[in-house]
SEKOL-534679 format. One line per 8 residues: their letters; for each residue x, y negated, z negated of C-alpha. Coordinates in steps of 0.05 Angstrom, whole numbers, plus 5000, padded with zeros to 4 digits. Each point is the difference from the previous one (the first is absolute). Example, Ala and Ser with C-alpha at 12.3 -4.5 7.8 and 13.67 -1.06 7.14 Angstrom:
BEGIN
as	5246:5090:4844  5027:4931:5013
This chain:
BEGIN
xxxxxxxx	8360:3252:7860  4980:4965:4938  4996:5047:4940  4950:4977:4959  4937:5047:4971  4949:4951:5022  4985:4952:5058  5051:4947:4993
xxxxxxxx	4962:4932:4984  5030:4935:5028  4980:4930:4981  5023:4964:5060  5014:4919:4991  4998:4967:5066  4967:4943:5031  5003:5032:5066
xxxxxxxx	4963:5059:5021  5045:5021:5062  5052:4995:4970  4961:5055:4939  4981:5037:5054  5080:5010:5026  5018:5018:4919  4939:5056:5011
xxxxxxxx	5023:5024:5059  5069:5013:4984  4979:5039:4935  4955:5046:5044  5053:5016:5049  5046:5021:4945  4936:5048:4984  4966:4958:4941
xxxxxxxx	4928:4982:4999  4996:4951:4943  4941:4969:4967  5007:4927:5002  4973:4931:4988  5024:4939:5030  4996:4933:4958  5024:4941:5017
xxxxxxxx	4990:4944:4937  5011:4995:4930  4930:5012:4986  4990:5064:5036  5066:5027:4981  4979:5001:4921  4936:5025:5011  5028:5059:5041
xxxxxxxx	5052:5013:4940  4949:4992:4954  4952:5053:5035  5053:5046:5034  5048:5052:4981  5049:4989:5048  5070:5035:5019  5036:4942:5028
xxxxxxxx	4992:4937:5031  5036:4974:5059  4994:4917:5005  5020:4955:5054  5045:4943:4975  4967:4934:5037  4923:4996:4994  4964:4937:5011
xxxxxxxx	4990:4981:4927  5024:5062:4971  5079:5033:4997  5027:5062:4974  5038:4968:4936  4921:4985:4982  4983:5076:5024  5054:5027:4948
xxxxxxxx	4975:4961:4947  4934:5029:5009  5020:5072:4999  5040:4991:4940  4941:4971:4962  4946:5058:5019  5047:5056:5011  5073:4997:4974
xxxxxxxx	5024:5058:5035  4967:4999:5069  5056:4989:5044  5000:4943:5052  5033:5004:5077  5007:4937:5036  4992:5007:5072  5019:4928:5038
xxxxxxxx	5018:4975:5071  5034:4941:4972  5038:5006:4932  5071:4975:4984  5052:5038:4961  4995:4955:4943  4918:5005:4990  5012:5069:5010
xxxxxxxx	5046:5016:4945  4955:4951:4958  4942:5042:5017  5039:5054:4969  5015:4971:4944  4928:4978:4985  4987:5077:5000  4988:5018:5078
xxxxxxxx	5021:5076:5008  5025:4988:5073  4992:4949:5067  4993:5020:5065  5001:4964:5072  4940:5012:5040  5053:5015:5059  5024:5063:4957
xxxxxxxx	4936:5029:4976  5028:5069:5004  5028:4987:4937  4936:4994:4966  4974:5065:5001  5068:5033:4959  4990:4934:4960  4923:5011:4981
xxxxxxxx	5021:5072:4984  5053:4981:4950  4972:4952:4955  4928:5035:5000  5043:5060:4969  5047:4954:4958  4934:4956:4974  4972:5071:4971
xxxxxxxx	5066:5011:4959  4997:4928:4973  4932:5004:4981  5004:5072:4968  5059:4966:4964  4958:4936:4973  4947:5048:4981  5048:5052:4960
xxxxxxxx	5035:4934:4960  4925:4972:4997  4978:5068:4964  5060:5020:4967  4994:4918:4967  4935:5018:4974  5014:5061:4978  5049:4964:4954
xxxxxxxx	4948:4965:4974  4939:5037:4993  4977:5058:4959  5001:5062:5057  4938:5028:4979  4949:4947:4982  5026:4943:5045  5014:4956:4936
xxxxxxxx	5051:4958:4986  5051:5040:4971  5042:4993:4937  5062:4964:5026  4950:4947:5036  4951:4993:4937  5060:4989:4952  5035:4941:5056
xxxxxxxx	4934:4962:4999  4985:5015:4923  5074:4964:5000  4975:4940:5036  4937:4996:4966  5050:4990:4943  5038:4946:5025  4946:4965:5024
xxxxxxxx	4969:5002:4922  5063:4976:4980  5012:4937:5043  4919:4974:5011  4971:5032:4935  4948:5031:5026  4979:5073:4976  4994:5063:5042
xxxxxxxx	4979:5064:4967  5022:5082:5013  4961:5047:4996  5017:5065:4986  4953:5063:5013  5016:5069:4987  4943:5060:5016  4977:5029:4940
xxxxxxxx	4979:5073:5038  5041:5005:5058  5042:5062:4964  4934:5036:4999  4980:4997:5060  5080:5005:5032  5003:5065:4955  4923:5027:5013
xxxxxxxx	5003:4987:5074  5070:4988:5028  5039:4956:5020  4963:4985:5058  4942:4982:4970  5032:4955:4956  5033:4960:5059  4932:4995:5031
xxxxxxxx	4976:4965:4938  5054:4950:4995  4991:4986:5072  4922:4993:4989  5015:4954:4941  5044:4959:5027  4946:4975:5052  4958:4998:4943
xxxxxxxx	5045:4954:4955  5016:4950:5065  4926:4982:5002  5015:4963:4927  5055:4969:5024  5007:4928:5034  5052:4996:5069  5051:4966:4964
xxxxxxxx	5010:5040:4942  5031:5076:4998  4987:5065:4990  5048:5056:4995  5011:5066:4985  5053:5003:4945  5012:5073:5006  4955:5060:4990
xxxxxxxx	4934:4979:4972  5028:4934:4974  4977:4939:5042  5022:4922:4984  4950:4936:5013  5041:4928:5009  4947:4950:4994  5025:4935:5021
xxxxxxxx	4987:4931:4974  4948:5044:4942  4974:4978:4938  5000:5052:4944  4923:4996:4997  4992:5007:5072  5057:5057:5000  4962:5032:4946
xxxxxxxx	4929:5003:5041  5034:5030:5062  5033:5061:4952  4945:5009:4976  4955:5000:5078  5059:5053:5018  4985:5044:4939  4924:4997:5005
xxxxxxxx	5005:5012:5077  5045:5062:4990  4959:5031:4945  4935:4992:5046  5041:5038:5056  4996:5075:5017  5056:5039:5028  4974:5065:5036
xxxxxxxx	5043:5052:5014  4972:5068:5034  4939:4985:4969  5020:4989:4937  4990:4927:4960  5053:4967:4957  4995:4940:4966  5065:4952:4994
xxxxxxxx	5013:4944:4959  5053:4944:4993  5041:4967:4940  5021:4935:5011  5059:4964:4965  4999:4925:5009  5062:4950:4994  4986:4919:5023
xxxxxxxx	5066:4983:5030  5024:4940:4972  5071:4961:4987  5011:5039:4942  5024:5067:5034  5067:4992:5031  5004:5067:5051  4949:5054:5031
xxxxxxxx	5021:5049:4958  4973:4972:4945  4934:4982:5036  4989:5082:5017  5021:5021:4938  4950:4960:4959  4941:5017:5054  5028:5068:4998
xxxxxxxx	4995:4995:4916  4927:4973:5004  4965:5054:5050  5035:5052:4946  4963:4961:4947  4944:5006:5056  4997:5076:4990  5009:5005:4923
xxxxxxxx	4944:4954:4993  4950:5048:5047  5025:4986:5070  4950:4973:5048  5015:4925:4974  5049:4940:5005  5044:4985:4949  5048:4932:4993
xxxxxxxx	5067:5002:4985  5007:4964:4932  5076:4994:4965  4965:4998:4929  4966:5067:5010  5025:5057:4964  4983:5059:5038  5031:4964:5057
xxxxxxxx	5069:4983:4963  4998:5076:4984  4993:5030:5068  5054:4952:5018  5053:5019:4955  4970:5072:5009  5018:4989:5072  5070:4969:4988
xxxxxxxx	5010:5061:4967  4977:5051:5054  5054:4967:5047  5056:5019:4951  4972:5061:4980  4999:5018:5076  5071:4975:5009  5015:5037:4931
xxxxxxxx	4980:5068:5033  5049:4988:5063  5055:4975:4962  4998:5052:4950  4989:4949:4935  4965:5040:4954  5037:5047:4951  4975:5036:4942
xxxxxxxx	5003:5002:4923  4985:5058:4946  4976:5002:4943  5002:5057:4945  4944:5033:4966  5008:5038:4935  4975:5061:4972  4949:4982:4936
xxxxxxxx	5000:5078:4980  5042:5056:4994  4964:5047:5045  5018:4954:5061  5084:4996:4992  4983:5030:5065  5044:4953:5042  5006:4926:5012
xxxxxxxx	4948:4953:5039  5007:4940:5033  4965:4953:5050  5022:4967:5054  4976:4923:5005  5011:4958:5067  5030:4932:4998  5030:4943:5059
xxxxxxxx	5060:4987:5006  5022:4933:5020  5072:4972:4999  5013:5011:4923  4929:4997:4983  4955:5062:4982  4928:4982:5003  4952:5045:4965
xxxxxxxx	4939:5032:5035  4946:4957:4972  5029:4945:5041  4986:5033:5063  4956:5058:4988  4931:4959:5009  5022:4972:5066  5019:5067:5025
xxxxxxxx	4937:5032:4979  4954:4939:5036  5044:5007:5057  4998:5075:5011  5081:5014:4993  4994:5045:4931  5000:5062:5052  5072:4974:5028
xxxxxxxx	5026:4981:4937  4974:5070:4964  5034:5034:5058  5063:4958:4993  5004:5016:4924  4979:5081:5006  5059:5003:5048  5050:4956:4954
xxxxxxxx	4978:5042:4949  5021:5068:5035  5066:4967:5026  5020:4987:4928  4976:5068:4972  5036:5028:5068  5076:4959:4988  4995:5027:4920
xxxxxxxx	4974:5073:5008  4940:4973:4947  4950:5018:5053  5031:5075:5001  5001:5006:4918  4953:5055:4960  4972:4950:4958  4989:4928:4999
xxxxxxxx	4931:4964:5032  5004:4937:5036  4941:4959:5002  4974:4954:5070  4958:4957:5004  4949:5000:5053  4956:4943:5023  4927:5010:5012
xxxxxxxx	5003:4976:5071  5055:5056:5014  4958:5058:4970  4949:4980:5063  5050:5011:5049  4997:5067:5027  5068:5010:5025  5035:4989:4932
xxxxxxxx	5004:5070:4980  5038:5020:5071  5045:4942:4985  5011:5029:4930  5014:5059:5015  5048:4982:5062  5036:4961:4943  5010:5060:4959
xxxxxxxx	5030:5039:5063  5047:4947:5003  5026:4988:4938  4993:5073:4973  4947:4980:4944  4970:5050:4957  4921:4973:4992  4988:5026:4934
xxxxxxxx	5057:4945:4975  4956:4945:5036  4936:4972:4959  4957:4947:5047  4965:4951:4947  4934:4974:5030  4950:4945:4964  4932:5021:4971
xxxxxxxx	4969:4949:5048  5038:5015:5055  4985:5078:4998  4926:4983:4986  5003:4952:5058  5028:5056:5057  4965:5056:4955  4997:5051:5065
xxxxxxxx	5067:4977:5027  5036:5004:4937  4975:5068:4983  5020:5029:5065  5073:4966:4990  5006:5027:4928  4976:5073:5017  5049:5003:5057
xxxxxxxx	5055:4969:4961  4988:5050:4946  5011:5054:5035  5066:4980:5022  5017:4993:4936  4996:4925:4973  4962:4970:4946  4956:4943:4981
xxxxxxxx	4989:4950:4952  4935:4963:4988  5029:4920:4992  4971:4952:4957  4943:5050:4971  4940:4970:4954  5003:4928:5039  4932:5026:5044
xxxxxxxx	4929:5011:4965  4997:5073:5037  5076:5024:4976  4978:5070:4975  4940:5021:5043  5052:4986:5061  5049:5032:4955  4969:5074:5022
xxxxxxxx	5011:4984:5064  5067:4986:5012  5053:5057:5000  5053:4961:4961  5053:5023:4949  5010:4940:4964  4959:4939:4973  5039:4935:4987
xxxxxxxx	4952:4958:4950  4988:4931:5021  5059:4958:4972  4958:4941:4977  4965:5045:4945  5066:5021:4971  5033:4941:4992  4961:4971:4935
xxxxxxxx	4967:5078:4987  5027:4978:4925  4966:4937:4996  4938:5011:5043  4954:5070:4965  4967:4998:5071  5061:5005:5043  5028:5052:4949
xxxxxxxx	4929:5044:5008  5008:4992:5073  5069:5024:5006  4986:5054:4950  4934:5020:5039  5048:5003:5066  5043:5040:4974  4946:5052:4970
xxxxxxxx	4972:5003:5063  5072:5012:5044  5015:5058:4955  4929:5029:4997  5001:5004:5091  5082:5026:4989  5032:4947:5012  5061:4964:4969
xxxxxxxx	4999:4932:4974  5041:4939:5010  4986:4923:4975  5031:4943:5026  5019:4927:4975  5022:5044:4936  5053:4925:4980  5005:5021:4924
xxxxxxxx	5026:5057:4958  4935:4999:4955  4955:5005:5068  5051:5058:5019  4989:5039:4933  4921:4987:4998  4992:5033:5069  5046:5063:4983
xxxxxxxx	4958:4991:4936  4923:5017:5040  5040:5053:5050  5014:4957:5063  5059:5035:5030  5039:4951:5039  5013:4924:4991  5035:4952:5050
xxxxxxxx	5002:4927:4996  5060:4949:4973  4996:5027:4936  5029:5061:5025  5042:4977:5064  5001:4935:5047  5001:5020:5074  5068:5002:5026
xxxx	5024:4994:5070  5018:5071:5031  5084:5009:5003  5016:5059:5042
């Protein structure tokens, strides 16, 4: 018996009806009752391949007009895998064997048609694992190539035809232009809604975005909400009109979600590709620079990538430095420096201070922070590196028995983006466990702006912290307009006047009134004093001079690199 799930279907090729009848016949006696249709020309053969869904076909070899070489070649063209049978009265060795070769699964003689039956049984079954097979490589091929959720082309396929976009601008001349579109509130909803939601609006807006787009350019989905436009054999102006549809059209649009509207937007980077680049790379990083100029400049519009621009060479080398600041933090590159404070008045010989700077180390080369700090801060890795320098910090303060001392205050700086982080203070406090810290020799500096910034978040940090024992230092106080009404606010112990009014305090009466109305304030809400920049003896005795009770700055030490 056949075992097939369905009535077998036969496409039978013969000029001869009896002889059809015989094939039938045979089949039924071996229990099968096929479907069939008999053909017997060129003509009616495609049409039935074209219209059917057959399981096999079984051909004669000689037909008036017609053979089974010309039956093989049919099959292959409308259905690769349908396996073919030649059934013959009068076929040589050699034909047969060529009939093989041209992709015949078997031949039998009409005197031994008991052999067709096992025959029909074998390749029907075999014909399902080739075709399973050709439709696994077929998906697993475009699953290579496409984006798994939206159907786009993926990354790897954008990036080969972005490459021979390139060439082709190189050897004709003639310009192609990348777009590069990045959703300005896809976080929202992602974060409001779920993840679910948010793949349902990438999916929606990827139909959206194909409307815009002509057959033989390319859309793809970059990775998570970024998407990438090649728009082939594009002028910049034309380029510029079709960012610009894409924008519009996704502002207009409404995602719903359980009821619930959002509104989405795009910003578009633009790069014309032209003989001038030399790799992709380059291409994606440019586009890639432009849509972030794109979002600093409002989102929801296109901006072109222009070398001369400013704000673009800045995010670039802002983004050269996030990849060495990331491979920096793996490798273990940074290292830290001190430097001393000193006691302006007697009443506080009460133990030294010092505070603990961060600087890169590369090969012999010790690069200061304000080389990298402004990239790390656009980039979001001041929380990694703050964590990276707390626990350097304690490891030092660990390996010397500092951190276990009676006196002695060692002051950290923390970044504003770090005080927002609401896991610091477990982190902190697992670092103390580990190294065998006592807090109250730990003093966290934070910026004015940065407290006033994360007011909620920082307060909640510094009134834990407190209670464990560690201290604060308002950095950089008197450089905002609201200094002392956000003075009563924050819970600190020290107040570090802004550097930039203590360097010329003897030349400048307003600097001098500032730093002397900062210090009169500091005392007057308990707090100790310290000025920075102090880079002259005469600064040094002016401050002890009006009361200030610390000074730091190269007058009184350089930073020097931690030994121990």
């Amino acid at each position: 018996m056949i075992e097939t799930p369905d009535r077998l279907k036969i496409l039978l090729v013969d000029d001869s009806e009896d002889d059809a009848f015989l094939l039938l016949r045979e089949l039924k006696k071996g229990g099968a009752d096929p479907e069939y249709t008999l053909v017997d020309s060129e003509d009616t053969m495609a049409a039935a391949l074209r219209d059917g869904n057959w399981d096999i076909v079984i051909t004669d070899h000689n037909m008036p007009g017609f053979s089974s070489f010309q039956a093989l070649e049919l099959t292959k063209r409308y259905s690769a895998d349908l396996p073919v049978i030649i059934v013959s009265g009068t076929i040589g060795e050699g034909v047969a064997v060529s009939a093989m070769k041209a992709g015949a699964q078997d031949y039998i003689m009409k005197d031994n048609l008991s052999r067709l039956l096992p025959a029909i049984d074998r390749e029907v079954r075999e014909s399902s694992v080739r075709k399973a097979k050709r439709q696994a490589e077929s998906t697993l091929e475009h699953m290579a190539f496409h984006d798994s959720l939206t159907d786009l082309a993926n990354r790897r396929e954008f990036e080969r035809r972005l490459a021979q976009a390139l060439q082709d601008a190189r050897e004709t001349g003639r310009n192609h232009v990348l777009l590069y579109l990045d959703l300005d509130q896809f976080k929202v909803i992602n974060d409001t809604c779920g993840h679910i939601a948010g793949d349902e609006l990438l999916k929606q807006l990827s139909s959206l975005l194909k409307n815009h787009i002509r057959s033989d350019d390319t859309l793809a989905r970059l990775g998570g909400d970024e998407f990438g436009v090649l728009l082939r054999g594009c002028d910049a102006l034309h380029a510029s009109r079709v960012a610009e549809s894409l924008c519009e059209e996704v502002g207009e649009y409404r995602f719903v979600w359980q009821h619930k509207p959002f509104s989405v937007s795009l910003s578009v980077g633009m790069v014309v590709i032209s003989s001038e680049y030399n790799t992709t790379s380059e291409l994606l990083s440019h586009a890639d620079l432009a849509c972030y100029a794109a979002k600093d400049r409002g989102r929801n519009n296109v901006q072109v990538y222009q070398s001369n621009d400013k704000e673009m060479q800045q995010r670039q080398t802002d983004m050269q430095w996030t990849s060495r600041l990331q491979q920096a933090l793996q490798s273990g590159s940074f290292c830290l420096c001190h430097q001393e404070m000193v006691a302006l008045q007697r009443r506080n010989l009460d133990g030294f201070r010092t505070e603990f700077l961060v600087r890169l180390k590369q090969g012999q080369e010790i690069i200061p922070p304000g080389a990298f700090i402004p990239a790390a801060e656009r980039f979001s890795l001041m929380p990694k590196i703050d964590r990276h320098v707390i626990e350097l910090a304690f490891n030092y303060l660990d390996r010397t028995g500092l951190g276990r001392e009676s006196a002695g205050t060692f002051f950290i700086n923390l970044s504003g983006s770090s005080l927002s982080d609401g896991e610091l203070f477990t982190y902190i406090r697992r670092m103390v466990d580990r190294y065998n810290i006592r807090p109250e020799r730990i003093c966290f500096e934070i910026t004015e702006t940065a407290a006033i910034a994360h007011l909620n978040l920082t307060l909640g940090f510094i009134e834990q912290s407190r209670e464990e024992g560690f201290k604060f230092a308002l950095d950089d106080f008197g450089s905002g307009m609201s200094s002392f009404s956000y003075l009563k606010t924050l819970p600190v112990d020290y107040l570090k006047v802004d550097g930039s009014f203590v360097r010329n305090m003897l030349e400048d009466p307003i600097d001098m009134g500032i730093v002397d109305a900062c210090n009169r304030i500091g005392h007057a809400a308990g707090l100790k004093t310290i000025a920075e920049f102090v880079e002259t003896e005469d600064v040094k005795k002016k401050l002890a001079e009006i009361g200030l009770d610390y000074a730091q700055g190269y007058g009184i030490a350089r930073p020097e690199l931690l030994n121990g």
